[in-house]
DSSP file (Angstrom, degrees, kcal/mol; ACC not computed):
  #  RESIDUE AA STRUCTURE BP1 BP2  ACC     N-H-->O    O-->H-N    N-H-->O    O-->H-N    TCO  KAPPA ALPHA  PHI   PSI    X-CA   Y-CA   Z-CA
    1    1 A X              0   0    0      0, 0.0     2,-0.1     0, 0.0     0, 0.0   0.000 360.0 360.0 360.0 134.1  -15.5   41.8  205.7
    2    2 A X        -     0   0    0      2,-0.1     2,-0.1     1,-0.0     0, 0.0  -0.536 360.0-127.5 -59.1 135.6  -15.9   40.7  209.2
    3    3 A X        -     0   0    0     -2,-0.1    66,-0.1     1,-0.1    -1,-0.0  -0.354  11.9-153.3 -52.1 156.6  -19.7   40.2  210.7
    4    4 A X        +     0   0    0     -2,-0.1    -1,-0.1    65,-0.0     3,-0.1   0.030  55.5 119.1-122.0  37.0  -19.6   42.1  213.7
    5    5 A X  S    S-     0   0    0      1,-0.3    66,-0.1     0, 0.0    65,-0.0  -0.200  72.1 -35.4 -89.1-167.2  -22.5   39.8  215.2
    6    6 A X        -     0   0    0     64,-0.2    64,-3.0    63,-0.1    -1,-0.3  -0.014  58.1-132.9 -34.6 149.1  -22.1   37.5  218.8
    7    7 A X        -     0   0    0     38,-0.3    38,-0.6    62,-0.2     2,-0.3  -0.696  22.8-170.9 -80.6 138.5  -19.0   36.0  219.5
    8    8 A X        -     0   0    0     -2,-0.2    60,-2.0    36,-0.2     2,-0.2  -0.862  18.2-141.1-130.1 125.0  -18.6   32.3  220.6
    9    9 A X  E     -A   67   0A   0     34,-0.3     2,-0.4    -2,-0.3    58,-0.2  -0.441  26.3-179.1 -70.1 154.9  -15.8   30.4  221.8
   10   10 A X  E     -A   66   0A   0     56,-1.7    56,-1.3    -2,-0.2     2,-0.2  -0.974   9.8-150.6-144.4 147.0  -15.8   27.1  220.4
   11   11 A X  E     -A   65   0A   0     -2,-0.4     2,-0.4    54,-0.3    54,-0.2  -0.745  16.2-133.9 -99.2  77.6  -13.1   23.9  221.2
   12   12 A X    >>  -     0   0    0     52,-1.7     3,-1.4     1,-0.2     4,-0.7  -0.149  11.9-163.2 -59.8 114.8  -12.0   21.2  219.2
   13   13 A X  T 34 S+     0   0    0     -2,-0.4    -1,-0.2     1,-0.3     3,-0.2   0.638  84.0  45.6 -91.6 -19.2  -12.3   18.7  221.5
   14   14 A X  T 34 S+     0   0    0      1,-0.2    -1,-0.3    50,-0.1    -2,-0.1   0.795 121.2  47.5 -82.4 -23.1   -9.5   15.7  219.0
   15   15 A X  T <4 S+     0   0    0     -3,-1.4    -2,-0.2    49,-0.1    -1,-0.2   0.502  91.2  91.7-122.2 -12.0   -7.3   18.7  218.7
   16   16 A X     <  -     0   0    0     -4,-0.7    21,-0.0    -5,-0.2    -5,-0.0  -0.376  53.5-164.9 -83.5 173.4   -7.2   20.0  222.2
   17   17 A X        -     0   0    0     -2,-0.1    -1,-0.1    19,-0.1    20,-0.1   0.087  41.2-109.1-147.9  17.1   -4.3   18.6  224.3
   18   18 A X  S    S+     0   0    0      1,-0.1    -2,-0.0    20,-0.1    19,-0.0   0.665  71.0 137.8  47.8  13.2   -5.4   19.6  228.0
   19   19 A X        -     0   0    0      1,-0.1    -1,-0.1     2,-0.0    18,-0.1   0.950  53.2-143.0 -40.2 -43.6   -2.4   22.6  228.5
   20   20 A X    >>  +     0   0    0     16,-0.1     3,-1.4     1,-0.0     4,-0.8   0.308  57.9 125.2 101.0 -34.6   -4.5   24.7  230.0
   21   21 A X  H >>  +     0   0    0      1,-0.2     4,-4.5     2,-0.2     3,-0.9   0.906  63.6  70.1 -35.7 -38.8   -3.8   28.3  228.8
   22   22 A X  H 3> S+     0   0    0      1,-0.3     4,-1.2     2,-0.2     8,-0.3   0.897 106.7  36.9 -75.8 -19.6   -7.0   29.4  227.6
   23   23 A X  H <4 S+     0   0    0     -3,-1.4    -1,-0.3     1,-0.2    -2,-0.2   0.571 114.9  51.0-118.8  16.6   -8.6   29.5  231.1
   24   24 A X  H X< S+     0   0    0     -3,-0.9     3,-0.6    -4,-0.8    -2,-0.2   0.660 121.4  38.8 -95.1 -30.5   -5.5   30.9  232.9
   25   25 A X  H 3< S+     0   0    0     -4,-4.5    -2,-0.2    -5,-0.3    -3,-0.1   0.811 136.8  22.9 -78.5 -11.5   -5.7   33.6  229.8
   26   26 A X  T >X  +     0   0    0     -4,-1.2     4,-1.7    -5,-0.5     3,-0.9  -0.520  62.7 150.5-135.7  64.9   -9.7   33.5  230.2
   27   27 A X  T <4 S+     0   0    0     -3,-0.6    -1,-0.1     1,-0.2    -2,-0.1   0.976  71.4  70.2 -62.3 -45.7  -11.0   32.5  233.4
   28   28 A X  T 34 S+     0   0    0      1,-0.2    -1,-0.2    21,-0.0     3,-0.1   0.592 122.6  15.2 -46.4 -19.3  -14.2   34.6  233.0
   29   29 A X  T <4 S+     0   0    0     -3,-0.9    12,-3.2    -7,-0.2     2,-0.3   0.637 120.7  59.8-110.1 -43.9  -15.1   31.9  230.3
   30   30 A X     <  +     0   0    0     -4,-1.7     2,-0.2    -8,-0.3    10,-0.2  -0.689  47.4 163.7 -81.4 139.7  -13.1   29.1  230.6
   31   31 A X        -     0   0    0     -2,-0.3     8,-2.2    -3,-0.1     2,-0.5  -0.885  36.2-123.2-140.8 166.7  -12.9   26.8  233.8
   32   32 A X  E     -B   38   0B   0      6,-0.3     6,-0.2    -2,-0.2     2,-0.2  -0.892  13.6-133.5-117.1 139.4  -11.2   23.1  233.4
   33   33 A X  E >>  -B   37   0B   0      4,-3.1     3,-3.2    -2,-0.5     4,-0.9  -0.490  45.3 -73.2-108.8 168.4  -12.8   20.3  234.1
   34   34 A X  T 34 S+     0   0    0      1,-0.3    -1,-0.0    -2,-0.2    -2,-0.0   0.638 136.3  48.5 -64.6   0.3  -10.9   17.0  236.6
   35   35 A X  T 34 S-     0   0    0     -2,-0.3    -1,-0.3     2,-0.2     3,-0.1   0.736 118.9-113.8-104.7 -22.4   -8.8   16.2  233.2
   36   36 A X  T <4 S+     0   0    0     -3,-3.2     2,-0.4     1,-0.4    -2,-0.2   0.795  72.5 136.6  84.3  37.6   -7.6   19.9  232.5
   37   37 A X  E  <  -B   33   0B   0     -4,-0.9    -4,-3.1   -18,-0.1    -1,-0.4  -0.974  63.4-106.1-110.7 139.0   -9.8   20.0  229.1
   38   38 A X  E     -B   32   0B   0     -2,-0.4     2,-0.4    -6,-0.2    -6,-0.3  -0.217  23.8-146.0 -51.9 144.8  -11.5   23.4  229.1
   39   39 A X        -     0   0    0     -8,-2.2    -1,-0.1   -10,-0.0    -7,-0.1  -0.967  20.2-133.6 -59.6  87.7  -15.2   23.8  229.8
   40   40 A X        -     0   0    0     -2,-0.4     2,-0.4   -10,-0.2   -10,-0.2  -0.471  16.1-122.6 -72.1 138.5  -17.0   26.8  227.8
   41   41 A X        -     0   0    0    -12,-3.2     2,-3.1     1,-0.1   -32,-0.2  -0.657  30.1-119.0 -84.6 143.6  -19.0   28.9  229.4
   42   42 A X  S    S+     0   0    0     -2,-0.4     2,-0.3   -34,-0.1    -1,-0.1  -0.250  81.9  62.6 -41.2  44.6  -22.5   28.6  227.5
   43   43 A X  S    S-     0   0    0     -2,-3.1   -34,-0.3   -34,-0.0     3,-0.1  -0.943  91.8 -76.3-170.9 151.6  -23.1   32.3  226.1
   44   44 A X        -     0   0    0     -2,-0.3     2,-0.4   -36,-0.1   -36,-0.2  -0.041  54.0 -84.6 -62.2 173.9  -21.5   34.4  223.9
   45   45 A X        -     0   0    0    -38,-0.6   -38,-0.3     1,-0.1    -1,-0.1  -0.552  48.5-124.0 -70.3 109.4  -18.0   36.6  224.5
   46   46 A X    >>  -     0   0    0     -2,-0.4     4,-2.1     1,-0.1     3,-0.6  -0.468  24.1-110.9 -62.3 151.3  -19.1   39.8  226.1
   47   47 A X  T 34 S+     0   0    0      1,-0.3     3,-0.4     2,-0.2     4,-0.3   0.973 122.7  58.0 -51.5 -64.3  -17.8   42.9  223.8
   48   48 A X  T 34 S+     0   0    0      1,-0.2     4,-0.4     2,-0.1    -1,-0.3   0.828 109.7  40.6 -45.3 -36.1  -15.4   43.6  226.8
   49   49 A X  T <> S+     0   0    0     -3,-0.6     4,-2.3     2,-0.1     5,-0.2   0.908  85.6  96.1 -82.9 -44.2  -13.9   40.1  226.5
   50   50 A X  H >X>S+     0   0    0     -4,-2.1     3,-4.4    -3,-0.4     4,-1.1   0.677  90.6  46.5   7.4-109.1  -13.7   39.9  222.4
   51   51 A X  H 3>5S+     0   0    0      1,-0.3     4,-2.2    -4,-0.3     5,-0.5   0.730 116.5  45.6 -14.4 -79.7   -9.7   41.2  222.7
   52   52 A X  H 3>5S+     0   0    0     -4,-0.4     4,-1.6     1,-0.2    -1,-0.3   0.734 108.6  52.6 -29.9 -41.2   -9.0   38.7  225.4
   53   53 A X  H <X5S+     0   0    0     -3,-4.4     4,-0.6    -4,-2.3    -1,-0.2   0.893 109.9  45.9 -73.5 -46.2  -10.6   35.8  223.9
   54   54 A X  H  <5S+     0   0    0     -4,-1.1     5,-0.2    -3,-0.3    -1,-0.2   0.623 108.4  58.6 -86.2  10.9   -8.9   35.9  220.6
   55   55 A X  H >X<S+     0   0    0     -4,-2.2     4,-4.3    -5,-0.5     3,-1.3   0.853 112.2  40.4 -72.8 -37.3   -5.7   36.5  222.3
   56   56 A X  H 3< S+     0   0    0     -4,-1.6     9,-0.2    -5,-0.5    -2,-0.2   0.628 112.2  52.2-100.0  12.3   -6.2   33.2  224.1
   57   57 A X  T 3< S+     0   0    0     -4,-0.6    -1,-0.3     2,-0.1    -3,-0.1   0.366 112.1  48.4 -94.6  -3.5   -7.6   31.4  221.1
   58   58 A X  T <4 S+     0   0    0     -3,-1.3    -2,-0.2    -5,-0.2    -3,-0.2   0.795 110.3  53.3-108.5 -63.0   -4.3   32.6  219.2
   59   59 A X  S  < S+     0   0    0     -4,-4.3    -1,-0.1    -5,-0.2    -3,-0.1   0.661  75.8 125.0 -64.9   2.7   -1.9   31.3  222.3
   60   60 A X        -     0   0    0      5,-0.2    -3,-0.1     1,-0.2   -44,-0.0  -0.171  57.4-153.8 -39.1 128.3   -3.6   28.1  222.0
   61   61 A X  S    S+     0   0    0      1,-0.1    -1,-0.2     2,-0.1   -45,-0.0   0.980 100.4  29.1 -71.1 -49.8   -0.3   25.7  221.6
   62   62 A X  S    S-     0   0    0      1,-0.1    -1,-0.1    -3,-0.0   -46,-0.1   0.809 108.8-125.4 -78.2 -21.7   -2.7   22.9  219.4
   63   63 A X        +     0   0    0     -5,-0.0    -1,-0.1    -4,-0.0     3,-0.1   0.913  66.8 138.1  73.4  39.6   -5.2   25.9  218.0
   64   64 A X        +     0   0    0      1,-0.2   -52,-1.7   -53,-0.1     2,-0.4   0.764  47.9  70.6-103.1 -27.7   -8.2   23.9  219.5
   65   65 A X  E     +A   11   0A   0    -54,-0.2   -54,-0.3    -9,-0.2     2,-0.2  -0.850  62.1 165.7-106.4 133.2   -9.9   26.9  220.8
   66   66 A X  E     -A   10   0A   0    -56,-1.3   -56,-1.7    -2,-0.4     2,-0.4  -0.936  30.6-133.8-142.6-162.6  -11.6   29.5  218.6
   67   67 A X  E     -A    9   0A   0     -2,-0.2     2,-0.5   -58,-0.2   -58,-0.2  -0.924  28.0-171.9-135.7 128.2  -14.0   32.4  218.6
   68   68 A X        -     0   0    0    -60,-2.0    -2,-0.0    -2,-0.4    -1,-0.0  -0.947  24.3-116.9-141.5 127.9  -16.4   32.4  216.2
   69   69 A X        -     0   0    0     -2,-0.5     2,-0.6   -62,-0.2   -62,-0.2  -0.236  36.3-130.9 -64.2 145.1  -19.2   35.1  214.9
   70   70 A X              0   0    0    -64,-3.0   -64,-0.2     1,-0.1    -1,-0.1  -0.814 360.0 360.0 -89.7 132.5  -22.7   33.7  215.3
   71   71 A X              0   0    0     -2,-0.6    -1,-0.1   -66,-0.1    -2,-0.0   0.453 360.0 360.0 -94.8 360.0  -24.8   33.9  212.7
């Protein structure tokens, strides 16, 4: 059974590959920094963003970003 507590995006930073999807699919969270590796923003996934965020942690090509309950 799922927790239903905060949300966080998290990146693996060896496994990401600079593409760039996750903040054209998340801007509200994501911004890219002068190399085009993602910047998270520092706070959990508002409930409104939840959907969005694991869509753009599932279009991830390498499957470096993902959203993870906080405990």
């Amino acid at each position: 059974m799922r927790s239903s507590g905060p949300r966080r995006l998290w990146v693996d930073p060896i496994g990401c590959r600079a593409h760039g999807l996750c903040e054209e699919l998340l801007p509200e969270l994501v911004s890219l920094d002068e190399w085009g590796y993602p910047m998270l923003a520092d706070r959990p996934v508002p409930p409104e963003l939840v959907a969005h965020a694991r869509r753009a942690a599932a279009a991830c090509p390498t499957l470096a970003l993902r959203l993870r309950t906080e405990r």
